[in-house]
N, CA, C and O of each residue as an XYZ file, in Angstrom:
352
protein
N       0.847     -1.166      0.000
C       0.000      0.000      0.000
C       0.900      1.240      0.000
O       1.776      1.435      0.842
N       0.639      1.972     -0.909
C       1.369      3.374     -0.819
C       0.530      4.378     -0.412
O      -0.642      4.637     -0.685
N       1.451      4.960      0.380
C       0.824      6.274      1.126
C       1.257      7.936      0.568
O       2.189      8.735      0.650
N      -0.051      7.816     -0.007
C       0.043      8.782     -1.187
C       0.372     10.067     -0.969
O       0.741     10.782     -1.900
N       0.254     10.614      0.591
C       0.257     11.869      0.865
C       1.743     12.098      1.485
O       2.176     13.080      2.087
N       2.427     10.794      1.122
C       3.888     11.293      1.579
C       5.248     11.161     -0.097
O       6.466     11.115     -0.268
N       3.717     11.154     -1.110
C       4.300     11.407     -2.252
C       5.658     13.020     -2.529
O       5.106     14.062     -2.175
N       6.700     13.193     -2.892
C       7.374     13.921     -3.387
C       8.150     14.102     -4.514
O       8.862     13.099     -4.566
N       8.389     14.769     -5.373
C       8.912     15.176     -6.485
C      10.927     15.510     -5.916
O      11.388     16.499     -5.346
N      11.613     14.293     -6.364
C      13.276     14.671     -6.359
C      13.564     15.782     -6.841
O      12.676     16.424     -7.401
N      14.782     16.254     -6.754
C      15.660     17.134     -7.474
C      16.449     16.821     -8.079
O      17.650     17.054     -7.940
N      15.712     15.996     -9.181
C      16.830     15.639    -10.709
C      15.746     16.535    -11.830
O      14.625     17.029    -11.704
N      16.991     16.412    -13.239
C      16.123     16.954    -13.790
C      14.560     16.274    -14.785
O      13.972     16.680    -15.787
N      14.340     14.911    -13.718
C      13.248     14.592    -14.618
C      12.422     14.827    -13.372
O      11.231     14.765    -13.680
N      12.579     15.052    -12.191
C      11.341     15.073    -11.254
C      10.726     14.044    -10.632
O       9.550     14.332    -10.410
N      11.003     13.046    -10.286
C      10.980     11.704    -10.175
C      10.219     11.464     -8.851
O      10.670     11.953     -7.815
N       8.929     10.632     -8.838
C       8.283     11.049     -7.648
C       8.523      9.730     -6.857
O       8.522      8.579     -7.292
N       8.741     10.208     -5.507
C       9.106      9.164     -4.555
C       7.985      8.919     -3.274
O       7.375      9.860     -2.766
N       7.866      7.877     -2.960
C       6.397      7.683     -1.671
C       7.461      6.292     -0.700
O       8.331      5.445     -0.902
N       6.515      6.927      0.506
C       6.543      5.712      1.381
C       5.261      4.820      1.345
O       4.133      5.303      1.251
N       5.539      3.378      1.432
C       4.368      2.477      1.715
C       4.609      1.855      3.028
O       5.444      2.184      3.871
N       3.514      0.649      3.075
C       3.250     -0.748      3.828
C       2.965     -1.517      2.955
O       2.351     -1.347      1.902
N       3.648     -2.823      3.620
C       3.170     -3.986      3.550
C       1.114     -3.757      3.942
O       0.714     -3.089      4.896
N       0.181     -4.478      2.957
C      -0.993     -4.702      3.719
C      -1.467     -5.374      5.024
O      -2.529     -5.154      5.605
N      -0.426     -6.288      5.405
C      -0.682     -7.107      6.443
C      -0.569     -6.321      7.577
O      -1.190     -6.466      8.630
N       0.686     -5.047      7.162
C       1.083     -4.393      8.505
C       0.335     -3.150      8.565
O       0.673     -2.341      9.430
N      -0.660     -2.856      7.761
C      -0.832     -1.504      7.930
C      -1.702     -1.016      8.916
O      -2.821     -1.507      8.764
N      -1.655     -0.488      9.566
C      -2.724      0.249     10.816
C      -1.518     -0.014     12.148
O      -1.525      0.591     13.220
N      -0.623     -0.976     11.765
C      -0.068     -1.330     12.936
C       0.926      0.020     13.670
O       0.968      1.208     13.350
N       1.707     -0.775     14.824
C       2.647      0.265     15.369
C       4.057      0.734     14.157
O       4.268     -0.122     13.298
N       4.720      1.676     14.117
C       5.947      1.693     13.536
C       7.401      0.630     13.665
O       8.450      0.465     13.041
N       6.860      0.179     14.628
C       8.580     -0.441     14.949
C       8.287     -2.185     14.510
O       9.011     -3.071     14.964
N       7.080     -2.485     13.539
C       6.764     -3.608     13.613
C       7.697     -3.482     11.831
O       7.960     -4.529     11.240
N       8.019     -2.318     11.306
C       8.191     -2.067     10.030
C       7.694     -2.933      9.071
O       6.495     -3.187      9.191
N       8.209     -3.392      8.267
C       7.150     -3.790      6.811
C       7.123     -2.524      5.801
O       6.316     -2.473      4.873
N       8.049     -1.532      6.053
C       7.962     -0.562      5.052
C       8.209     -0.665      3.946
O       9.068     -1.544      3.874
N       7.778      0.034      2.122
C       8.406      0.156      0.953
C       8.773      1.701      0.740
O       8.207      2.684      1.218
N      10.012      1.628     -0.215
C      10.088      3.166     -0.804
C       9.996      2.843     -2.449
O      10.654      2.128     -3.206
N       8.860      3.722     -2.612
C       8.050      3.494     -3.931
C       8.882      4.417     -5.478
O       9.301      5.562     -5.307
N       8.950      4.052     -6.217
C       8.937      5.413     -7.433
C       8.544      5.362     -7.864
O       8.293      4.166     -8.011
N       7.744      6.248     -8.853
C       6.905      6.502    -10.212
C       7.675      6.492    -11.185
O       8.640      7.229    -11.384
N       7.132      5.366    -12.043
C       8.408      5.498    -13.774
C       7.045      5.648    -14.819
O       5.844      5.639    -14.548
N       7.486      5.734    -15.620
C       7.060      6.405    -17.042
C       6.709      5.544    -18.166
O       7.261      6.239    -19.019
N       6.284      4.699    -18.747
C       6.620      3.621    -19.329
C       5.848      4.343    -20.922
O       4.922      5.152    -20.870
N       6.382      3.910    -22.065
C       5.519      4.133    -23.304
C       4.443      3.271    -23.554
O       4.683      2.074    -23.399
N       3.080      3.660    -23.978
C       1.855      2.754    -23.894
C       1.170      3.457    -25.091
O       0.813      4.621    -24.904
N       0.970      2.958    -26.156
C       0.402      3.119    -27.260
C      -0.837      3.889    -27.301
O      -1.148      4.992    -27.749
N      -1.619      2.678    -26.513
C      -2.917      2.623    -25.976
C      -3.542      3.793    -24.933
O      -4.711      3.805    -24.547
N      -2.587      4.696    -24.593
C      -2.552      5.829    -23.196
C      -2.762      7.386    -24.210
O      -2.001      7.751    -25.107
N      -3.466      7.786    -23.941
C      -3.400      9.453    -24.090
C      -2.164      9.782    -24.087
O      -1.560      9.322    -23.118
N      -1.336     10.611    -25.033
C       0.077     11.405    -24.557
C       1.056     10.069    -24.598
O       2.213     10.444    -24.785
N       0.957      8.611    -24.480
C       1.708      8.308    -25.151
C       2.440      7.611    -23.765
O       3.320      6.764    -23.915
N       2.018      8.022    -22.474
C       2.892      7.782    -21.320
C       2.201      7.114    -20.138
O       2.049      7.950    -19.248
N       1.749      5.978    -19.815
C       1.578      5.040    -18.706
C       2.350      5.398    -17.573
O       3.536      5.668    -17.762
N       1.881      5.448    -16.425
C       3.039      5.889    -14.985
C       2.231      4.422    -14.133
O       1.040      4.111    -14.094
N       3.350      3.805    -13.572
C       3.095      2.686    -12.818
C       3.986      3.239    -11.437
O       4.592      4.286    -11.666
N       4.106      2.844    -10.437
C       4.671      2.701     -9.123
C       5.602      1.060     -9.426
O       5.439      0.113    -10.195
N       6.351      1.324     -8.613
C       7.524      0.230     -8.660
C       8.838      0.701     -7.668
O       9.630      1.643     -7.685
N       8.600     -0.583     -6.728
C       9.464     -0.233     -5.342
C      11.197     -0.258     -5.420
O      12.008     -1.054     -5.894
N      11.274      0.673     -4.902
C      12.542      0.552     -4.718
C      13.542     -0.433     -3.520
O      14.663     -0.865     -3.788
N      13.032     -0.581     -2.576
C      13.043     -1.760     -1.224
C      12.463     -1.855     -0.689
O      12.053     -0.889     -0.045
N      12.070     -2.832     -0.562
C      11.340     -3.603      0.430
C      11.713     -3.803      2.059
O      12.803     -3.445      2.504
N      10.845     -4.316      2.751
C      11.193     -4.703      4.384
C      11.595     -3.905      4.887
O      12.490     -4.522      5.464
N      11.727     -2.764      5.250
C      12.481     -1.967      5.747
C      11.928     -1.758      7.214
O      10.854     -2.261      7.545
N      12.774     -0.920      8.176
C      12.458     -0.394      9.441
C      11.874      1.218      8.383
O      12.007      1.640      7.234
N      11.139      1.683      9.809
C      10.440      3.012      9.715
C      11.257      4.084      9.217
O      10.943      4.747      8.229
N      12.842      4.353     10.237
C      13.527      4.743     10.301
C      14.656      4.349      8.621
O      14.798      5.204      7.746
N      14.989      3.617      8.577
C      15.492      2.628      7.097
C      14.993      3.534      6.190
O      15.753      4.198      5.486
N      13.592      3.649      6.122
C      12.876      4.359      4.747
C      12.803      5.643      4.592
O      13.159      6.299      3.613
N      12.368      5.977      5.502
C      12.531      7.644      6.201
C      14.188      8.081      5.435
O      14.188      8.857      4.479
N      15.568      7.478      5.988
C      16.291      8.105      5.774
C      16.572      7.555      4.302
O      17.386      8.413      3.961
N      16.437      6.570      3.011
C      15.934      6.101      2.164
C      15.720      7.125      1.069
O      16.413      7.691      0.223
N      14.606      7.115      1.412
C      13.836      8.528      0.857
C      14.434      9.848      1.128
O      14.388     10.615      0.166
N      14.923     10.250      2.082
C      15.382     11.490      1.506
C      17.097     11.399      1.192
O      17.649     12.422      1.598
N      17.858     10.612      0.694
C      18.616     10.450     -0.034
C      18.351     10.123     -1.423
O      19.186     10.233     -2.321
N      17.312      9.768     -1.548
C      16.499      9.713     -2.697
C      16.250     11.130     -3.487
O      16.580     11.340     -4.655
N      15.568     12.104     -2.564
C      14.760     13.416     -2.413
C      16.296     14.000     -2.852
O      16.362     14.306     -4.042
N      17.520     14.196     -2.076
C      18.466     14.421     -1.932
C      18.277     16.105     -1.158
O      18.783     17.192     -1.436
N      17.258     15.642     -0.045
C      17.007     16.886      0.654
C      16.080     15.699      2.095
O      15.615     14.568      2.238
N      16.316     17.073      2.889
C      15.589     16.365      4.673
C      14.308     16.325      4.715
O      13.817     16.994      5.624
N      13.380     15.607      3.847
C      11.846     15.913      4.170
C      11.334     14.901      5.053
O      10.220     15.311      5.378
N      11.506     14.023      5.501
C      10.880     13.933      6.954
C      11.858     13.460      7.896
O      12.920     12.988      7.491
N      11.574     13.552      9.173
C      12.382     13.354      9.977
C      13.028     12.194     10.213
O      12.923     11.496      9.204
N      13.467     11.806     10.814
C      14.410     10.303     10.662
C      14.277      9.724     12.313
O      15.237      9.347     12.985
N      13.174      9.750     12.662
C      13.018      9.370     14.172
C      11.422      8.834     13.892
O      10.576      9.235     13.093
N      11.385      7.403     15.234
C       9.996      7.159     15.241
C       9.345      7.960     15.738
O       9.628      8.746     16.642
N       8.136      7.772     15.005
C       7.075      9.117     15.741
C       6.454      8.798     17.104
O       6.716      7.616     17.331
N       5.802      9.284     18.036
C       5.421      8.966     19.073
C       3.914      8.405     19.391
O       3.602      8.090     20.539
C-alpha cells in the first residue's frame, strides 16, 4: 500500500516522484513492527494511453524499518523531508 500523501517530487532533472508504503498485512499497525516500501513513479511508453505515457509505481526496497525508509527517501529526495526518528 502506498501512502500517497507522503508522495514527493526529487531534485533531478526529470522530477521523479518518490512515496513511502506498507506492507498490507502491517498496515494500521505500530511503527517499529516495520514492513515498510520506498516506492517510485516510472514512465513507461503505452500506445494505448493518451500522450503516449503510462506511470506505474515500482518499489525501490522492500522490508524496511520506519527509520530505514525515512532516511531512504530522503537520499532519494536528496534533501531532509521527513524526519528520521519514530514518531510517538
Amino acid at each position: 500500500m502506498i501512502y500517497k500523501h507522503t508522495a514527493r517530487k526529487g531534485k533531478d532533472k526529470n522530477e521523479t516522484v518518490y512515496a513511502i508504503g506498507r506492507a498490507e498485512r502491517l498496515h494500521g499497525q505500530q511503527p517499529e513492527e516495520g514492513g515498510y516500501i520506498v516506492w517510485v513513479r516510472r514512465a513507461n511508453y503505452s500506445g494505448t494511453v493518451t500522450g503516449g505515457l503510462a506511470y506505474t509505481w515500482r518499489y525501490v526496497k522492500k522490508d524496511l524499518g520506519y527509520v530505514e525508509a525515512v532516511k531512504l527517501i530522503n537520499k532519494r529526495l536528496k534533501r531532509k523531508e521527513f524526519i528520521e526518528k519514530l514518531p510517538k
